[in-house]
N, C-alpha and C positions, 0 to 999 in steps of 0.2 A: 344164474346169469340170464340175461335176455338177448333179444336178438335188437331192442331199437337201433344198433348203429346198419342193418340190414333194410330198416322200414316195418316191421312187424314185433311192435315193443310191448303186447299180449303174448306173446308166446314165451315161452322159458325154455331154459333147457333142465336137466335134472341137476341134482347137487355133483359137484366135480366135475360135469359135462363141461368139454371146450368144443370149439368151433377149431378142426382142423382146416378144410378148403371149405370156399365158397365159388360156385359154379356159377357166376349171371345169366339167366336162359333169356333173358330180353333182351339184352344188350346195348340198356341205354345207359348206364355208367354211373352219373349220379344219378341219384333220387328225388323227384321233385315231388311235393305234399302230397296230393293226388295220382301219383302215376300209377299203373300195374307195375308191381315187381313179378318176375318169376323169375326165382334162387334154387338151386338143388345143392342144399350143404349137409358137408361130411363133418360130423363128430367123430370123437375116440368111441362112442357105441353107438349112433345110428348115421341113417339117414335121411333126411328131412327133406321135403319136396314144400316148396311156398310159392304159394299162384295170387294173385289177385291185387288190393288196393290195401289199405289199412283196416279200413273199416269193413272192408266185405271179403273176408281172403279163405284160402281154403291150403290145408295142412295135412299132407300125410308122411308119416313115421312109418319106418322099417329097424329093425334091429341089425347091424351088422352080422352077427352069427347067422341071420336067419335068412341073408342073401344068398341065393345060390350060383345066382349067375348073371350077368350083363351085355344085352345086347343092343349092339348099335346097329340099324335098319333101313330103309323107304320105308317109312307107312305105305301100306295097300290101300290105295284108292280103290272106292267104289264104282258102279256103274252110273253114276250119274250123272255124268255129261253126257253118256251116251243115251240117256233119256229125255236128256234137256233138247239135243240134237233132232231128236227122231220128234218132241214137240213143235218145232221149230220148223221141220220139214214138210206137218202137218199143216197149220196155222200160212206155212208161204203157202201149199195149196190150197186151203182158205182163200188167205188173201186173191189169186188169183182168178179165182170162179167169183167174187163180190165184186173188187174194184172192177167197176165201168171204164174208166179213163184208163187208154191203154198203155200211156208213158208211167202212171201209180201204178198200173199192172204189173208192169214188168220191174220197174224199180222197186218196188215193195216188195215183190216176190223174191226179187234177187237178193234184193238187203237181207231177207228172214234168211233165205239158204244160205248166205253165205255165215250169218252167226252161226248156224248149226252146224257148217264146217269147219267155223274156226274152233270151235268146242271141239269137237272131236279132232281136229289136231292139235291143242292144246293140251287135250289128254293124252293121247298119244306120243307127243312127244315131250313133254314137260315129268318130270321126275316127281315122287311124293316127296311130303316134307320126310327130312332126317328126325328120328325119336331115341332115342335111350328106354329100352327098358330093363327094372331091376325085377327080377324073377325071386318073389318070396314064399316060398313054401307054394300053395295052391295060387297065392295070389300076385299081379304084377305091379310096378308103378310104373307111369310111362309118364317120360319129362319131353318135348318137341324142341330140339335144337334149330332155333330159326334164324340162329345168325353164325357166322366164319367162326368169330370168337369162341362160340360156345361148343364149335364142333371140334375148332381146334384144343380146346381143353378138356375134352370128353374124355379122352385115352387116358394122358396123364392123374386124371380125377377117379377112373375107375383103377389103375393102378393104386393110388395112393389106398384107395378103400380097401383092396384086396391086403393091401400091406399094414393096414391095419388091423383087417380080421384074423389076418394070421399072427399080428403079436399080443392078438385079445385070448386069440388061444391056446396061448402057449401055456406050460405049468405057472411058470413065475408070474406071466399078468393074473390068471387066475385067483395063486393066493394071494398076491398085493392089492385086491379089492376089498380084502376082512381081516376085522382088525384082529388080532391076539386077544384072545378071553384070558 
């Protein structure tokens, strides 16, 4: 099976693989020729992280089993608005030892300080974006929930996944994967 009714009709999934949910992380709805898709879908044995356009996209797989855990977060912002700020501070005093003209003086100096206040209270008070990540073995997948939709089906989508690692594990799905010799 492939995935083209998703946007990504290179990709397969294995033999007997379905598509249980699909997760929209863009949340533009339909698909236009060109658009970024970003999909986070759950099969009956993995999960599939799909970013990009058709022609240029990027794919990573997880195995169900080998999930251990799911966390939904703030990304941690860095320091770098408070760098961009502390340039800006700089540059207005610049600005006001060059500019001659004392109405540029003052207005140019104030315009620069005040960008680098609004940076810093933009950082201050504006929240990082929402992420998802799946924790596998040493390694993580991080998916960036950037819209309602996607946060609002975050829960329900890592519930479904858990419930289905637990009936991947159980005796009877085990041996109903191989056939009788």
């Amino acid at each position: 099976m492939d995935l083209a009714e998703y946007g990504f009709a290179d990709v397969d999934l294995m033999d007997g693989e379905h598509v249980d949910t699909a997760l929209d992380l863009a949340g533009g709805g339909g698909f236009r020729n060109n658009s970024v898709r970003r999909l986070l879908l759950l099969t009956d044995r993995r999960v599939i992280h799909l970013d990009g356009k058709p022609q240029n996209h990027r794919a990573v797989f997880a195995s169900l089993e080998n999930v251990d855990a799911v966390e939904i977060a703030e990304e941690v912002e860095g320091s770098g608005a408070f760098v961009w700020a502390g340039l800006a501070f700089v540059a207005a005093l610049f600005l006001y030892f060059v500019i001659d003209n004392v109405a540029g003086r003052i207005s140019g100096t104030v315009a620069v300080v005040l960008m680098g206040v609004y940076l810093i209270g933009d950082r201050l008070v504006s929240s990082g974006p929402l992420i998802m990540v799946f924790r596998v073995g040493p390694a993580e997948l991080r998916c960036g929930l950037k819209n309602d939709r996607a946060q609002d089906d975050a829960y329900p989508f890592i519930n479904r996944m858990f419930e289905l690692k637990s009936d991947a594990g159980s005796p009877a799905a085990r041996t109903s994967r191989f056939a009788p010799r």
